[in-house]
Rosetta silent file (secondary structure, phi, psi, omega in degrees, C-alpha in Angstrom):
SEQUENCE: XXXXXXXXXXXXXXXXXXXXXXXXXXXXXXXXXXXXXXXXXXXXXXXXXXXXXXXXXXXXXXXXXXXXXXXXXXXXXXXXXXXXXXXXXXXXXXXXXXXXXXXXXXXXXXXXXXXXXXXXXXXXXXXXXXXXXXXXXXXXXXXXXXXXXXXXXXXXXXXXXXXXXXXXXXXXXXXXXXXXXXXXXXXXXXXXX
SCORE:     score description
SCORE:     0.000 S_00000001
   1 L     0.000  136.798 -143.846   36.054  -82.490    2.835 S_00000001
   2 L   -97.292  116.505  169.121   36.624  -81.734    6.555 S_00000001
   3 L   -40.618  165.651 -165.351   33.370  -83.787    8.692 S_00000001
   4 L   -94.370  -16.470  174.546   30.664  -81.532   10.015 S_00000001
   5 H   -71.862  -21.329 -127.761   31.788  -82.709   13.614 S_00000001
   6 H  -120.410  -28.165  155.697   34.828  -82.435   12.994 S_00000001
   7 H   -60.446  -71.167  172.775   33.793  -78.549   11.842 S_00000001
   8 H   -28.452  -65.864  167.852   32.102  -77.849   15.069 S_00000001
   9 H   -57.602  -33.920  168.180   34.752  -78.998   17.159 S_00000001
  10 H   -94.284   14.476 -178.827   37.153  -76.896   15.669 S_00000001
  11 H  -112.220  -65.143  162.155   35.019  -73.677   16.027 S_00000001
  12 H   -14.779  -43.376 -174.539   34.177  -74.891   19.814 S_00000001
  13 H  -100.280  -12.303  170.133   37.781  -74.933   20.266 S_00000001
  14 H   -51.948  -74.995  179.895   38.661  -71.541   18.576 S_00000001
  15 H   -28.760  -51.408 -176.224   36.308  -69.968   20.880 S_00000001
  16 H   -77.738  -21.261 -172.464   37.784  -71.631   24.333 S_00000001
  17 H   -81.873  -45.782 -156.794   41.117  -70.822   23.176 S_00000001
  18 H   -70.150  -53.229  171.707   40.045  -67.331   22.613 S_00000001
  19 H   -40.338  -69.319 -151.665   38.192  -66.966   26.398 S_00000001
  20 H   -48.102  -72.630 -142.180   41.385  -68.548   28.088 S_00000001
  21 H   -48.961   -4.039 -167.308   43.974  -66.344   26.128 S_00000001
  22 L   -65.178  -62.739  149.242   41.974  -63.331   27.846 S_00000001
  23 L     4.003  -40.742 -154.632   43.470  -64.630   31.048 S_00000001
  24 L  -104.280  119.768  175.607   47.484  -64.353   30.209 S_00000001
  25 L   115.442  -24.876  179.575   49.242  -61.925   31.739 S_00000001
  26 L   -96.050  146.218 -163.901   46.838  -61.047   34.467 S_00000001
  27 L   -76.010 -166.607  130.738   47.094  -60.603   38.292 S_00000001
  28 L   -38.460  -68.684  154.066   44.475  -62.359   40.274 S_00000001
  29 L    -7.865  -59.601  177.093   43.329  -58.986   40.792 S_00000001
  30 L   -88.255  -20.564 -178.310   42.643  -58.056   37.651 S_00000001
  31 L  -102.124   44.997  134.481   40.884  -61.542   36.595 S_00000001
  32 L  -129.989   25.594 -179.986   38.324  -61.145   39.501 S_00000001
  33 L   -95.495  121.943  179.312   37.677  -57.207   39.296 S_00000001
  34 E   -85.302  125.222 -166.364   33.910  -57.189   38.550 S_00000001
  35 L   -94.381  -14.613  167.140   34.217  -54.887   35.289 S_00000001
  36 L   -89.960 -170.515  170.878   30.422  -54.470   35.393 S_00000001
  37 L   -89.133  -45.180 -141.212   27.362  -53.273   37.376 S_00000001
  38 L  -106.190  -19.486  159.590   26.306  -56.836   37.189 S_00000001
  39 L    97.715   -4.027  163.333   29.921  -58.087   38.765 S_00000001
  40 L   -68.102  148.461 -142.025   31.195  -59.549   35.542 S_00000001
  41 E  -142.258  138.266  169.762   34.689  -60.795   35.757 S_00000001
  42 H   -58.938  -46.348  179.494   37.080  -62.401   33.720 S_00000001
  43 H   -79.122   -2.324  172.555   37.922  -65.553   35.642 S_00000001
  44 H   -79.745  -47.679  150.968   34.108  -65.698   36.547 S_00000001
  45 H   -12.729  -66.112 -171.282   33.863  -66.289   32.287 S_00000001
  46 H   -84.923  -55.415  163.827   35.799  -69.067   32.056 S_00000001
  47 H   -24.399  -58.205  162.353   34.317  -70.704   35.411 S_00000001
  48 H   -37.252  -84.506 -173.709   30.607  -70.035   33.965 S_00000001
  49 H   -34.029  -49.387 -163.409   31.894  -71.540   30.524 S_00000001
  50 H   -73.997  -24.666  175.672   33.731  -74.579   32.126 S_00000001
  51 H   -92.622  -37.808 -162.316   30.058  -75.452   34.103 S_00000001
  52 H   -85.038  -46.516 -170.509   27.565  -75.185   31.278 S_00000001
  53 H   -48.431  -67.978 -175.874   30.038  -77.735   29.152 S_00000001
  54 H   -33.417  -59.538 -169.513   29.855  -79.959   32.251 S_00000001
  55 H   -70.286  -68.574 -173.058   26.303  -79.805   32.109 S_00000001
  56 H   -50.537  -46.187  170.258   25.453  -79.908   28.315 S_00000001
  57 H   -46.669  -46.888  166.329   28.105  -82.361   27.539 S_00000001
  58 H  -113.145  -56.057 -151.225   27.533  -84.492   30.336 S_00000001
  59 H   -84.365  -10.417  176.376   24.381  -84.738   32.681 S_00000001
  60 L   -71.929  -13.518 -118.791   22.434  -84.003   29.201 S_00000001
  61 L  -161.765  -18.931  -93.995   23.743  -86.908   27.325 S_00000001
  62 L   -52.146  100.231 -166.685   24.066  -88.701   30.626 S_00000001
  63 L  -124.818   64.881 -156.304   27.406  -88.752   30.614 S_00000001
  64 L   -86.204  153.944  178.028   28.002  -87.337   33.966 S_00000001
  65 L   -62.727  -38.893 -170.733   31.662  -85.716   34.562 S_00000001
  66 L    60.948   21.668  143.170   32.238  -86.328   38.690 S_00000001
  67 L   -66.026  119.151 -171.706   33.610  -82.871   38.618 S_00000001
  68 L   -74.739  138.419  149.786   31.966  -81.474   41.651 S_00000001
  69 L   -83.676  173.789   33.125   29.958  -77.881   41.193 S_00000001
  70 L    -8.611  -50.915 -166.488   29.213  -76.841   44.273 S_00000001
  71 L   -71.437   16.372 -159.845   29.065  -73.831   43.158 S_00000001
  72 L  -152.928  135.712  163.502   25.500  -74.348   41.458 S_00000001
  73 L    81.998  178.531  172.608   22.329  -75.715   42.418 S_00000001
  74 L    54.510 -138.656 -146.144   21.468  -76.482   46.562 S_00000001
  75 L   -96.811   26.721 -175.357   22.271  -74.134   48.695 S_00000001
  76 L   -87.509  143.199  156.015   25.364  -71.651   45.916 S_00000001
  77 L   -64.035  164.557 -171.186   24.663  -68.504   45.878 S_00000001
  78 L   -64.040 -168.796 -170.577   22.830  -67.006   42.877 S_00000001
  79 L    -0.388   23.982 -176.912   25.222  -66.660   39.918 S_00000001
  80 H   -50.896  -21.097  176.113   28.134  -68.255   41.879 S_00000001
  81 H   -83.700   24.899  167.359   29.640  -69.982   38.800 S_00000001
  82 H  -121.259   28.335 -170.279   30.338  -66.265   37.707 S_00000001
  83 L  -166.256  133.318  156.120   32.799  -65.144   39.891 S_00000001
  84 L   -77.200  145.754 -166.434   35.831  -67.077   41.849 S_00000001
  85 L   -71.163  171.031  165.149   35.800  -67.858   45.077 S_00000001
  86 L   -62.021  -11.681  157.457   38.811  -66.393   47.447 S_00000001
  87 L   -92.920   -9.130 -169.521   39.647  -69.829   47.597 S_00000001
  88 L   -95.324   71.967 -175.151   39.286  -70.555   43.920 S_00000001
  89 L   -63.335 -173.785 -178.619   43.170  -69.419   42.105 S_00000001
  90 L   -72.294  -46.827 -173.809   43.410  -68.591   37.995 S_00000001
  91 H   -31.664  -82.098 -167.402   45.077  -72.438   38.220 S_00000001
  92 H   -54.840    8.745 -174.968   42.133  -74.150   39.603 S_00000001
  93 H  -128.740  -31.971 -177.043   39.578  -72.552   37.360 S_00000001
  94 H   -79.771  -24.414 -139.763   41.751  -73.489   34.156 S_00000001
  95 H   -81.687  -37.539  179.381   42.454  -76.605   35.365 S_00000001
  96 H   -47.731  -70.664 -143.960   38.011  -76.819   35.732 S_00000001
  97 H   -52.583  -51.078 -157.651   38.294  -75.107   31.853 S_00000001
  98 H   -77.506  -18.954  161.006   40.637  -78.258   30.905 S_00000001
  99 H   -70.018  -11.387 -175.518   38.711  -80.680   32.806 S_00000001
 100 H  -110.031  -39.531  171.720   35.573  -79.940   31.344 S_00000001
 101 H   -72.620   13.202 -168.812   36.918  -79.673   27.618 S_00000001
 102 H  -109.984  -32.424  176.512   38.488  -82.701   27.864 S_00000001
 103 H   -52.931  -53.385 -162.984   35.080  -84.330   29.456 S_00000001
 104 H   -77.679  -24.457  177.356   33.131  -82.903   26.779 S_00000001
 105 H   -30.315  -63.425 -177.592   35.683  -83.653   24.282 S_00000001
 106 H   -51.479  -41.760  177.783   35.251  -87.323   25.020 S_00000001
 107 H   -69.217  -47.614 -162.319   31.187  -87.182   24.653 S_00000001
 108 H   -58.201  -19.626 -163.098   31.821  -85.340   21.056 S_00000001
 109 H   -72.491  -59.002 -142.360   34.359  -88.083   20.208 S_00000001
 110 H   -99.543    4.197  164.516   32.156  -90.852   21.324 S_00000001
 111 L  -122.103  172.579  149.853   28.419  -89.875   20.401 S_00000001
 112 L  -144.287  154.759 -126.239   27.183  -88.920   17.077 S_00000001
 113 L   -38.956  -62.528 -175.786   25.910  -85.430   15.699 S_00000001
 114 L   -50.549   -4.947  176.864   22.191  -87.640   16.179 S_00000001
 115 L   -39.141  165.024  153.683   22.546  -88.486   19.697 S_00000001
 116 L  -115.699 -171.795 -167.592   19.539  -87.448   21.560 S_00000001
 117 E  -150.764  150.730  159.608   20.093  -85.796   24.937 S_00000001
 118 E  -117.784  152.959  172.553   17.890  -83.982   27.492 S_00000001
 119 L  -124.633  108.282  158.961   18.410  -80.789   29.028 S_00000001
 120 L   -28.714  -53.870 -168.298   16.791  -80.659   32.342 S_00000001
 121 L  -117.758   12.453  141.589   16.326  -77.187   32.794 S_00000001
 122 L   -93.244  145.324 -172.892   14.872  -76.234   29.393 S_00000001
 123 L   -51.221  150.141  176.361   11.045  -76.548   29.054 S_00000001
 124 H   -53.001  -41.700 -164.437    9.953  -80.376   27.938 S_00000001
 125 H   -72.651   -4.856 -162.712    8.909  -78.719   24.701 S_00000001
 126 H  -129.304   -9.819 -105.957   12.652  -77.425   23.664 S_00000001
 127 H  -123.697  -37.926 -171.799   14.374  -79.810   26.405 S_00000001
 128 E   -87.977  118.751 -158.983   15.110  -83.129   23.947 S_00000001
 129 E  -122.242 -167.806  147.725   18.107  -82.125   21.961 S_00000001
 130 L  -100.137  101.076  157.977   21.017  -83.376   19.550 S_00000001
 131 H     5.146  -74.785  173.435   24.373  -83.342   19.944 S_00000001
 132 H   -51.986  -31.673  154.625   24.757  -81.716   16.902 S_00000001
 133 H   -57.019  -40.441 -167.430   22.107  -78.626   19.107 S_00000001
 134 H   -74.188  -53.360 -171.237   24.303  -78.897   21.947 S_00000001
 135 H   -53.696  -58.660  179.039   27.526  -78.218   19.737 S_00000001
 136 H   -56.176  -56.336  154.349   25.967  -75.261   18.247 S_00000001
 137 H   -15.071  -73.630  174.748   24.853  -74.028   21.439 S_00000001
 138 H   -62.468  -19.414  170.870   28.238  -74.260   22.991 S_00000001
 139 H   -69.819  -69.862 -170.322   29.827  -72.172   20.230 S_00000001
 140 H   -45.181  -50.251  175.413   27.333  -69.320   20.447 S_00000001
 141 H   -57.393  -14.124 -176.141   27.599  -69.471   24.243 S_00000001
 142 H   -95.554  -26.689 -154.139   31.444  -69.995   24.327 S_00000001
 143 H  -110.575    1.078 -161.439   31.860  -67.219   21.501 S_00000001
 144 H   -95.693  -32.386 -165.281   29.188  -64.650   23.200 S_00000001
 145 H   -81.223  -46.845 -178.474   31.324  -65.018   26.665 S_00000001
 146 H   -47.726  -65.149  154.405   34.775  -64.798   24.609 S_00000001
 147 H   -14.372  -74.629  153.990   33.159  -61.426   23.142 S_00000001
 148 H   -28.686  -66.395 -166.175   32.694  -60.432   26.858 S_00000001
 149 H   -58.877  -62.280  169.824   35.759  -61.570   27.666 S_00000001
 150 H   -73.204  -22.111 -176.453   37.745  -59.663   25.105 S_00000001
 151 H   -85.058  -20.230 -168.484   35.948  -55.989   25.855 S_00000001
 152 H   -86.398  -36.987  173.573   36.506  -56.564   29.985 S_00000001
 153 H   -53.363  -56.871 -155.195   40.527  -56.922   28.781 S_00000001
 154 H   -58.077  -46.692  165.137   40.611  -54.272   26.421 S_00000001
 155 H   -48.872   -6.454 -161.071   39.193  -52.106   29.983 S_00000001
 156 H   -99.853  -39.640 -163.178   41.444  -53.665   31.791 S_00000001
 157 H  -138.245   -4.954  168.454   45.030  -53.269   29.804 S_00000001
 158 L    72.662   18.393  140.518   44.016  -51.967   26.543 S_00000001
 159 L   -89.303  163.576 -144.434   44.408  -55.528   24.847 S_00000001
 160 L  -175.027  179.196 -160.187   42.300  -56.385   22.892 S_00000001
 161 L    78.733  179.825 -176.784   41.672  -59.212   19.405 S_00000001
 162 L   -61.457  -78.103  171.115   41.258  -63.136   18.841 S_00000001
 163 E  -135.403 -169.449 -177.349   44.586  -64.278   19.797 S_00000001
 164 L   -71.762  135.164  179.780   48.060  -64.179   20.208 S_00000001
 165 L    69.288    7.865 -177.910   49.749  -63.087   17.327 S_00000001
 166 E  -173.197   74.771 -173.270   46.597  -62.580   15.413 S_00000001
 167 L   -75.715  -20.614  168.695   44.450  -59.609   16.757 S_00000001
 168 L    75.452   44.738  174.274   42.021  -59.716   13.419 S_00000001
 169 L  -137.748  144.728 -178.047   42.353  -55.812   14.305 S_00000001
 170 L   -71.611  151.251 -165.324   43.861  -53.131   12.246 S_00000001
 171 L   -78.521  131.359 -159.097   47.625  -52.240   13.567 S_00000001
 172 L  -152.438  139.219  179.252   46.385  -48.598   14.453 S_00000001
 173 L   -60.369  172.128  154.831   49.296  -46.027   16.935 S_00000001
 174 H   -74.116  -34.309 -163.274   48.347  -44.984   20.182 S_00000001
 175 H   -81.620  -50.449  167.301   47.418  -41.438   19.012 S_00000001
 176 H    -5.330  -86.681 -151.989   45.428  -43.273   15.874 S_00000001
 177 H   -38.656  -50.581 -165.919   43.464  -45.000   18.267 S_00000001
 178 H   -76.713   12.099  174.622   42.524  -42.000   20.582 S_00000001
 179 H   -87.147  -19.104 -149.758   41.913  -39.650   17.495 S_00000001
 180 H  -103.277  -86.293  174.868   39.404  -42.466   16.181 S_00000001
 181 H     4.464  -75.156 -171.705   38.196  -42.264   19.768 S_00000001
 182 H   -43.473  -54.268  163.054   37.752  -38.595   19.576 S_00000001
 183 H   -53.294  -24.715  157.118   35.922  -38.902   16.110 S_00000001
 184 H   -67.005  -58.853 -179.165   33.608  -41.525   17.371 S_00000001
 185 H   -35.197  -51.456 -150.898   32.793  -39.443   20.554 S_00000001
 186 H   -71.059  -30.717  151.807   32.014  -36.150   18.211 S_00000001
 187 H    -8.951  -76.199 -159.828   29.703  -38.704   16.285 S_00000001
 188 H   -72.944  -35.074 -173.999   27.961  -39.822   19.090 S_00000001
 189 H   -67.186  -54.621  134.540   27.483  -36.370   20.407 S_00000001
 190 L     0.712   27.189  148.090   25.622  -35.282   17.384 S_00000001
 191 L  -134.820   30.532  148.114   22.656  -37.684   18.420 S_00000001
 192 L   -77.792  159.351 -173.941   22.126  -35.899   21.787 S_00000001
 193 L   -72.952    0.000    0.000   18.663  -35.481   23.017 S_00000001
């Protein structure tokens, strides 16, 4: 029977696998085109993801990383870990992704599911955690942005699924798709006010 850490870790890493692959294949352009009202972006995804790990993983646990944010806290702009800077390539932001999973890697190795931890910026009443909280956390938050992540592709290039070689979607034509399209629309119109 496969440990429950040992579970965690291997849904944690589905998920991060799943953000990055969103990435491949894309200009610069296209992974810093805010696809939203709200300016979300692909490579601003995995940046965001790649900070809260830093933080849960490490200054909660205190375990700190010595990757510098900047881009957080002081004097950053509001949501700055959601968008790359013009100085800030696709490289340098995975390289952040692989630096921070390998940091947190190291606390999950090296605590266990009972650690406690604090998280600073959740209220004192929610703020003293587990490991085993943090882990869960980081899925839903890694799997919510991955979510994200895959519908800002599918606008961008009309890919779309989990991964490579395994879209978990049915194999559907182009005309398929836009007749299902069509059939959805006439759907939706049939609930106008």
């Amino acid at each position: 029977m496969t440990p429950p850490k040992e579970i965690l870790r291997h849904t944690l890493n589905e998920q991060r696998a799943a953000l990055r692959w969103k990435l491949e294949g894309l200009s610069e352009r296209e992974l810093r085109w805010p696809m939203t009202p709200t300016g979300t972006n692909l490579l601003g995804l995995v940046k965001h993801v790649a900070t809260i790990e830093l933080g849960y993983f490490g200054e909660v646990f205190g375990r700190p990383s010595g990757i510098p944010t900047p881009w957080i806290g002081g004097s950053a702009e509001p949501n700055a870990d959601l968008w790359a800077t013009p100085a800030e390539s696709k490289e340098q932001i995975l390289r952040l992704s692989a630096d921070a999973e390998a940091h947190s890697n190291l606390t999950i190795d090296e605590l266990e599911l009972e650690a406690i931890g604090i998280v600073p910026w959740w209220t004192a009443e929610r703020g003293r955690v587990t490991l085993h909280q943090i882990l869960v956390h980081m899925i839903a938050e890694t799997a919510r942005h991955a979510g994200q992540a895959d519908i800002l592709r599918e606008l961008i290039d009309g890919s779309a699924g989990m991964q490579a070689g395994n879209s978990n979607l049915p194999e559907l034509s182009p005309e398929q798709l836009a007749e299902q399209r069509r059939r959805l629309e006439a759907i939706a119109e049939g609930f106008r006010d």
